[in-house]
C-alpha positions as CSV (number, residue, x, y, z in Angstrom):
1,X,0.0,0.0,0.0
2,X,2.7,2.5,1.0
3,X,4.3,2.4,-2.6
4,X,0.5,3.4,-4.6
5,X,0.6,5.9,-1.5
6,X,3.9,7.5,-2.3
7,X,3.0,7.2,-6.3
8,X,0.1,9.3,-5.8
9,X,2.1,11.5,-3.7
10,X,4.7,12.3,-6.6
11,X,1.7,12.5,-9.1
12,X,-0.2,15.1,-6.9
13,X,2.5,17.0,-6.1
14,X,4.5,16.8,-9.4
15,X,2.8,16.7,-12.7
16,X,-1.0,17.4,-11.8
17,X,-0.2,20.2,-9.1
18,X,-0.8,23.6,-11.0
19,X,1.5,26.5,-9.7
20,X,-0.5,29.4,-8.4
21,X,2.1,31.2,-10.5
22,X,0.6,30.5,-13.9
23,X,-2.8,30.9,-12.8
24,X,-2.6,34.4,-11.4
25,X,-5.0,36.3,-13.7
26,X,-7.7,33.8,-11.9
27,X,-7.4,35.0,-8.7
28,X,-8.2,38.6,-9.8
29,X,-10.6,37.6,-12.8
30,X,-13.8,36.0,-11.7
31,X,-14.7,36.0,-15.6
32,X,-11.6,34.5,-16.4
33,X,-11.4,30.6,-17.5
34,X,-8.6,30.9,-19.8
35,X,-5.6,29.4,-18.1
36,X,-2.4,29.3,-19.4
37,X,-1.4,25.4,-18.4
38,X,-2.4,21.9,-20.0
39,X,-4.7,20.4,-17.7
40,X,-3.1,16.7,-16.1
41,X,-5.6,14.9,-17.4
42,X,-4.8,16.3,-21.3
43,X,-0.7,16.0,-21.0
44,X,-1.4,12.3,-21.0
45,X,-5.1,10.9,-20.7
46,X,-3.9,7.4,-19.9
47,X,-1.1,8.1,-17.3
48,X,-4.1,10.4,-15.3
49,X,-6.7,7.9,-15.9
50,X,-4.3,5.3,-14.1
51,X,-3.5,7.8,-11.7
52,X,-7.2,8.3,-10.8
53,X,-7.7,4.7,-10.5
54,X,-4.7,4.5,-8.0
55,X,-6.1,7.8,-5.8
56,X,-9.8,6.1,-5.8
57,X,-8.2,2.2,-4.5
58,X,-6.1,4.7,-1.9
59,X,-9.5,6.2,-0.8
60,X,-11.4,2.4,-0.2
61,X,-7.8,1.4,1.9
62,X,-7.3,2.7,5.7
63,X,-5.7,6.3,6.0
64,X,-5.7,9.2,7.7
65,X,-8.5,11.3,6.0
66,X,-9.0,14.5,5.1
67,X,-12.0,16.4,6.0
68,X,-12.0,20.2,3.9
69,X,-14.8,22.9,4.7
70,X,-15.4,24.7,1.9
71,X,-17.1,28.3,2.1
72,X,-19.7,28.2,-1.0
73,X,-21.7,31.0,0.3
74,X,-21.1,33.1,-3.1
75,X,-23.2,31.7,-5.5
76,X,-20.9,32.8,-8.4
77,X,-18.2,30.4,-9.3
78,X,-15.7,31.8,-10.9
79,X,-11.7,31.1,-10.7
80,X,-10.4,28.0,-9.7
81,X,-10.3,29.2,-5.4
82,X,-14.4,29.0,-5.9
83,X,-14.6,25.2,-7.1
84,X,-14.5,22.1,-5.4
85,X,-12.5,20.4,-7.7
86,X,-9.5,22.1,-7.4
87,X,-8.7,20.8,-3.6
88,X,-6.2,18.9,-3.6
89,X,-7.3,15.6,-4.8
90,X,-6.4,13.3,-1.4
91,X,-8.9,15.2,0.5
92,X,-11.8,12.4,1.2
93,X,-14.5,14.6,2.2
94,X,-15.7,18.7,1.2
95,X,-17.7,19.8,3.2
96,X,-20.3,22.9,2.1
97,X,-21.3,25.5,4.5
98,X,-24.2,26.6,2.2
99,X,-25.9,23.4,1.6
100,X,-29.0,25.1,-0.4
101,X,-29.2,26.9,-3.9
102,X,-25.8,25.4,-5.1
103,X,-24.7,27.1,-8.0
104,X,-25.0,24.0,-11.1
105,X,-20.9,24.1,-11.3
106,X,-20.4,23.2,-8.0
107,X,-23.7,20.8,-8.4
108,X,-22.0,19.2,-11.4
109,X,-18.5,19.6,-9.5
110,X,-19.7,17.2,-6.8
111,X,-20.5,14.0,-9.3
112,X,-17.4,14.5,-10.7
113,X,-14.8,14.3,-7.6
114,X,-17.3,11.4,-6.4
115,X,-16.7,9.9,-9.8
116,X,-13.3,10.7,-10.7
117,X,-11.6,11.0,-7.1
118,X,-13.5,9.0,-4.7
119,X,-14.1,12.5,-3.2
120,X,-17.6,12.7,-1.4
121,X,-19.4,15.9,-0.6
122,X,-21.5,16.6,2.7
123,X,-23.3,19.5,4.0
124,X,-22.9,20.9,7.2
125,X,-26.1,21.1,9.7
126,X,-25.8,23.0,13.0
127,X,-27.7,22.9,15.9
128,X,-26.4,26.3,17.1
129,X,-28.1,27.4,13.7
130,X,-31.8,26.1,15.7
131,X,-30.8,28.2,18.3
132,X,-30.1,31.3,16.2
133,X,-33.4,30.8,14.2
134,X,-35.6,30.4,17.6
135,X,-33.6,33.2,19.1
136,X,-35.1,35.6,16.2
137,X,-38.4,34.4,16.7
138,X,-38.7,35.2,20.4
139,X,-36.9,39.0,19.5
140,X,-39.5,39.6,16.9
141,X,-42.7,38.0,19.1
142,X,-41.2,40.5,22.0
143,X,-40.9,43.4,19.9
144,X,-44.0,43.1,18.6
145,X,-45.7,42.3,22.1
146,X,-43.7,45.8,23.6
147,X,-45.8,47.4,20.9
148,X,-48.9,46.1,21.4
149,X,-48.4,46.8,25.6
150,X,-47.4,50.1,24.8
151,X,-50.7,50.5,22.5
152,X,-52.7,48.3,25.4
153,X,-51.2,50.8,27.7
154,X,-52.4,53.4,25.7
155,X,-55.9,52.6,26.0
156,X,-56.1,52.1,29.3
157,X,-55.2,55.7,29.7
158,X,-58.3,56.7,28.0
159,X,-60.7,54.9,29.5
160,X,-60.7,51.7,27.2
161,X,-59.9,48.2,28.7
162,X,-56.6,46.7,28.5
163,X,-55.3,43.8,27.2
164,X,-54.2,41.2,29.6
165,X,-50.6,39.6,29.6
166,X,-50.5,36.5,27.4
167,X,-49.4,33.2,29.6
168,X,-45.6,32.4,29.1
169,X,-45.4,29.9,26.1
170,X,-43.9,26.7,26.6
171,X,-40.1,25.8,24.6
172,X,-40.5,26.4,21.0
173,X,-37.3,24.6,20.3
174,X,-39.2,21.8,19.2
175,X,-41.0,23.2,16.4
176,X,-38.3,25.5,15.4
177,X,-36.0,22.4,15.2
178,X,-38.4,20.5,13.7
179,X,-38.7,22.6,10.8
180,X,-34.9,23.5,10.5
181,X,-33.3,19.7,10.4
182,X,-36.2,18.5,8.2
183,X,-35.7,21.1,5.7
184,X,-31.9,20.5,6.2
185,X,-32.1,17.0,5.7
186,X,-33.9,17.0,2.9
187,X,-31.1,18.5,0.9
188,X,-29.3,15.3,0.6
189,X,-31.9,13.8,-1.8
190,X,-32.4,17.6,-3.5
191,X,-29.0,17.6,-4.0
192,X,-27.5,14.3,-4.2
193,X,-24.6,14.4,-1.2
194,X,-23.1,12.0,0.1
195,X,-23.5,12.9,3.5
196,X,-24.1,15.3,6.3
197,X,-21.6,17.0,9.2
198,X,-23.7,17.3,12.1
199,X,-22.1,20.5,14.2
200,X,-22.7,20.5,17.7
201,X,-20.8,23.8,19.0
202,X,-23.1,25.0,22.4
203,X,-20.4,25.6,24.9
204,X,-22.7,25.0,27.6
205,X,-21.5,22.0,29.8
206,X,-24.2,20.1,31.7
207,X,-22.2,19.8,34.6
208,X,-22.8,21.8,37.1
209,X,-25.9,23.6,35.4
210,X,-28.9,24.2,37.9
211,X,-31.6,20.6,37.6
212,X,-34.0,23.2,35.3
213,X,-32.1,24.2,32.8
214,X,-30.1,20.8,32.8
215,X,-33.5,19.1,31.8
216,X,-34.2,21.9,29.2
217,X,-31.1,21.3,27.4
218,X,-31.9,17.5,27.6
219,X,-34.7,17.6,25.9
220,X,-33.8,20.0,23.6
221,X,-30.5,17.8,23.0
222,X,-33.0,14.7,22.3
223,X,-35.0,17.0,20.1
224,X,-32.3,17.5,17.9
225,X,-30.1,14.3,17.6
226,X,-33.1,12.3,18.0
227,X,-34.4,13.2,14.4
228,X,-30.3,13.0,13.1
229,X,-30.6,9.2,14.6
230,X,-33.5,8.6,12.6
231,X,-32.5,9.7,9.3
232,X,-29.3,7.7,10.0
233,X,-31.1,4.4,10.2
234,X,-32.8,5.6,7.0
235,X,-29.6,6.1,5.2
236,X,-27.3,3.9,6.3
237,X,-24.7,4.5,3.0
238,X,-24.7,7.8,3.5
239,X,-21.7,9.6,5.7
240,X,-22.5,11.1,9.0
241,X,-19.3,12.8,10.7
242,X,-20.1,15.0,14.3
243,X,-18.1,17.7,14.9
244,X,-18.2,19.4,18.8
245,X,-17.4,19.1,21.8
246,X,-18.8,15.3,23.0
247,X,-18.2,16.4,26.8
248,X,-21.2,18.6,26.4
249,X,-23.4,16.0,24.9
250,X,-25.9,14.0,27.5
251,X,-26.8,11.4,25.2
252,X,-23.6,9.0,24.0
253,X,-25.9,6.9,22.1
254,X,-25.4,9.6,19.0
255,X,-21.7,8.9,18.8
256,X,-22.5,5.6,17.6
257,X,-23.9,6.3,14.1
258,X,-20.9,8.7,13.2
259,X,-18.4,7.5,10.7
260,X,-16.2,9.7,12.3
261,X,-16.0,12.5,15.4
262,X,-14.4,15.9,15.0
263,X,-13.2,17.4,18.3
264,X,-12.6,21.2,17.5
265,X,-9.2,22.0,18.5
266,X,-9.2,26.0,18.0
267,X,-7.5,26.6,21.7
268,X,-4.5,24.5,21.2
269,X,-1.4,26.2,20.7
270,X,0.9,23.0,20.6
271,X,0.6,19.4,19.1
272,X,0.1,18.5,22.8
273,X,-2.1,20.4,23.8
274,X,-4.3,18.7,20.5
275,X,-3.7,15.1,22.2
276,X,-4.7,16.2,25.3
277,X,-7.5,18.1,24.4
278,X,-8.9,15.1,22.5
279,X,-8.4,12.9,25.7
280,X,-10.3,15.2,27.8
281,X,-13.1,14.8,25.1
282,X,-13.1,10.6,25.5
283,X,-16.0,10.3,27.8
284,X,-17.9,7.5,28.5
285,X,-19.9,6.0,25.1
286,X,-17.4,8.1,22.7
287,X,-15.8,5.3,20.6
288,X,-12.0,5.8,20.2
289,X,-11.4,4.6,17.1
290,X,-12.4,7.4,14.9
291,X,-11.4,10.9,15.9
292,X,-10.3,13.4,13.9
293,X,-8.8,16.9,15.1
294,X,-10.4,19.6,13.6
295,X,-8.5,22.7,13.1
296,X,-8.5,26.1,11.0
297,X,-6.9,28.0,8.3
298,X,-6.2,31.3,9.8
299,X,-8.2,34.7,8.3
300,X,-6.1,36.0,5.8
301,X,-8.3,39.2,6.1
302,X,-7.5,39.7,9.3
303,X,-3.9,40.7,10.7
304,X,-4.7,40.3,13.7
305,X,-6.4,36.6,13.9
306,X,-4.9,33.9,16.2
307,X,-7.2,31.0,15.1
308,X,-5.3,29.0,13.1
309,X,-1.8,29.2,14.5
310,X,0.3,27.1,17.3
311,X,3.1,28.7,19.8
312,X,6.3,29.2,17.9
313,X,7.5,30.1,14.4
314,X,9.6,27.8,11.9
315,X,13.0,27.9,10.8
316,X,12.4,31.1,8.5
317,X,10.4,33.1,11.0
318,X,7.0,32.7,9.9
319,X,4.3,31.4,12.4
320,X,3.4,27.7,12.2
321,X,0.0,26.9,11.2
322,X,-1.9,24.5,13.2
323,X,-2.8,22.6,10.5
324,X,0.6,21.1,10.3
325,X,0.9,21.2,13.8
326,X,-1.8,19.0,14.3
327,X,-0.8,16.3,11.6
328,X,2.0,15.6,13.4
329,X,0.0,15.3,16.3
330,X,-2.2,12.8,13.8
331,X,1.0,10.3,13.4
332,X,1.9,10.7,17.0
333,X,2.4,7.6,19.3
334,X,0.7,9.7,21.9
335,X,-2.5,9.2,23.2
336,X,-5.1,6.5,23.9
337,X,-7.2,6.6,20.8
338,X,-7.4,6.3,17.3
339,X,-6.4,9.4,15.2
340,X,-8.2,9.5,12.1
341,X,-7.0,12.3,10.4
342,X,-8.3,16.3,10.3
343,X,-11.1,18.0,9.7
344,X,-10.1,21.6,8.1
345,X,-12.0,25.1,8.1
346,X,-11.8,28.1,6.1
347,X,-9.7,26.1,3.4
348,X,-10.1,28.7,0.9
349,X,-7.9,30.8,2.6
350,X,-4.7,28.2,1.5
351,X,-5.7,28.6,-2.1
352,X,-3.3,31.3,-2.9
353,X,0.0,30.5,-1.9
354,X,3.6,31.5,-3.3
355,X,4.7,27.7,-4.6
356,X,1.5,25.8,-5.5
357,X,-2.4,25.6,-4.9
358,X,-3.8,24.9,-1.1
359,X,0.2,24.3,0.2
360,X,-0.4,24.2,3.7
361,X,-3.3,21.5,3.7
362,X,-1.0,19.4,1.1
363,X,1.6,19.6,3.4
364,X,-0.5,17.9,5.9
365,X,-1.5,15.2,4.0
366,X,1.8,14.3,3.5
367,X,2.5,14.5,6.8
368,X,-0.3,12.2,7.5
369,X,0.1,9.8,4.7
């Protein structure tokens, strides 16, 4: 297996790598699809076509994976940093952050790196995103309930009869959740994905929390997963990865039906501090053998952002990104679970660089692999 790995390696990185370089008018041109370079699979059809085969049979063999989240939240796809299939082509799973009105490229895009690549496409779904969308409900409802008390108010001050306070409404989570995942989840068939991310990133922890809103969050916990595990036992083939913090979750049972766990690792500074932040995370019914560290490209629109970087700077002064940080961390002898691989955010932001496409994130597979 190691030799087909190191072949596809030298392919990648060799002949079908194209150097940001040569491709600089499509950075600035969003109209631009005129590139000055022979795509790999037209220097010589066969040698790709074998290639391909070799990158697919590396996919269906165990290896540390490669999990990209990709930003499609422009619907206009036009240089190569907006499509899907110019990650680099080891990464096992993109992951879209706008599931819904895909533009048709990146719709066509997603049969293609399935077909050609092994590459499979998910969607993510958020239950922070229920909690946003009930959140705006209950600020409209008051807004419009200080109006009509004002009004009510109003009348009362002239002689008319007041309205009387409405009875405090029982959790709407469950309908607003309701409505969210089914919607949501209905996008795989819409679409055709391969899968869904399930992103669990509520920083409360149970422990500790008064008996009241402990319960609240129970429920509201079973709400949500409760429908995930249910379409899950419908779609079997399909890929179900969890991402957040597992400590926070009440109900193990969840971790079960993931093909893989991310455990965000945005505090750690070190490839230490990943391992042990990942142990902390191994509570009782999360399965060992499947965790990846999920980590971020930093902002390059902001100066100022930490996210994405560990302690330290390399040999030639420049900070070390965590991504590569944490694939070491990946091959480490260290710790008492499995490491699967990583799960990567903001990719876009390692399109650009000086020697080739997406450097960083090829680094790390290397590392890895």
């Amino acid at each position: 297996m190691n030799n087909y790995k190191k072949l596809i390696k030298s392919f990648a990185l060799a002949a079908f790598v194209v150097p940001v370089v040569s491709s600089c008018s499509d950075w600035t041109d969003v109209e631009s699809l005129d590139y000055n370079y022979t795509l790999p699979s037209e220097q010589d059809p066969e040698a790709y076509n074998a290639y391909l085969n070799l990158l697919r049979e590396y996919k269906q063999n165990p290896h540390k994976i490669l999990i990209a989240k990709f930003d499609n939240s422009g619907y206009t796809v036009g240089g190569q940093g907006d499509r899907i299939s110019a990650l680099p082509d080891s990464t096992d799973f993109v992951v879209l952050q706008a599931a819904d009105s895909l533009n048709p490229v990146t719709e066509q895009e997603m049969a293609e790196i399935r077909e050609q690549k092994g590459t499979r496409t998910l969607y993510a779904i958020s239950y922070t995103d229920v909690e946003a969308a009930l959140q705006a409900i209950l600020d409209r409802e008051e807004a419009e309930n200080d109006a009509s008390q004002e009004e009510s108010e109003s009348q009362a001050e002239e002689g008319g009869e007041a309205e009387q306070p409405a009875e405090p409404e029982a959790d709407r989570f469950t309908e607003v959740c309701n409505q969210y995942v089914d919607s949501l989840l209905a996008l795989y068939d819409k679409y055709g994905y391969d899968g869904i991310q399930v992103v669990y990133s509520n920083p409360a922890s149970p422990v500790g929390m008064p008996e009241a809103e402990k319960a609240q969050l129970q429920a509201r916990q079973a709400t949500f997963f409760g429908k995930i595990k249910t379409w899950a036992e419908s779609h079997q083939d399909a890929v179900f990865i969890f991402e957040g913090y597992t400590s926070n979750i009440m109900d193990a049972s969840i971790f079960s039906y993931a093909d893989y766990i991310v455990i965000p690792m945005l505090d750690a500074v070190s490839s230490d501090d990943v391992i042990w932040n990942a142990e902390m995370q191994l509570t009782e019914g999360v399965p060992a053998d499947r965790i990846v560290f999920g980590v971020t490209i930093p902002d390059l629109a902001d100066e100022k952002a930490t996210d994405g970087y560990f302690n330290g700077t390399n040999e030639d002064g420049t900070k070390v990104y965590a991504v590569i940080g944490a694939a070491y961390a990946v091959i480490s002898s260290q710790g008492t679970f499995e490491k699967a691989g990583l799960c990567v955010d903001n990719v876009r932001d390692d399109y650009f660089q000086r020697e080739y496409t997406y450097g960083h994130i090829r680094q790390a597979l290397q590392i890895m692999n």
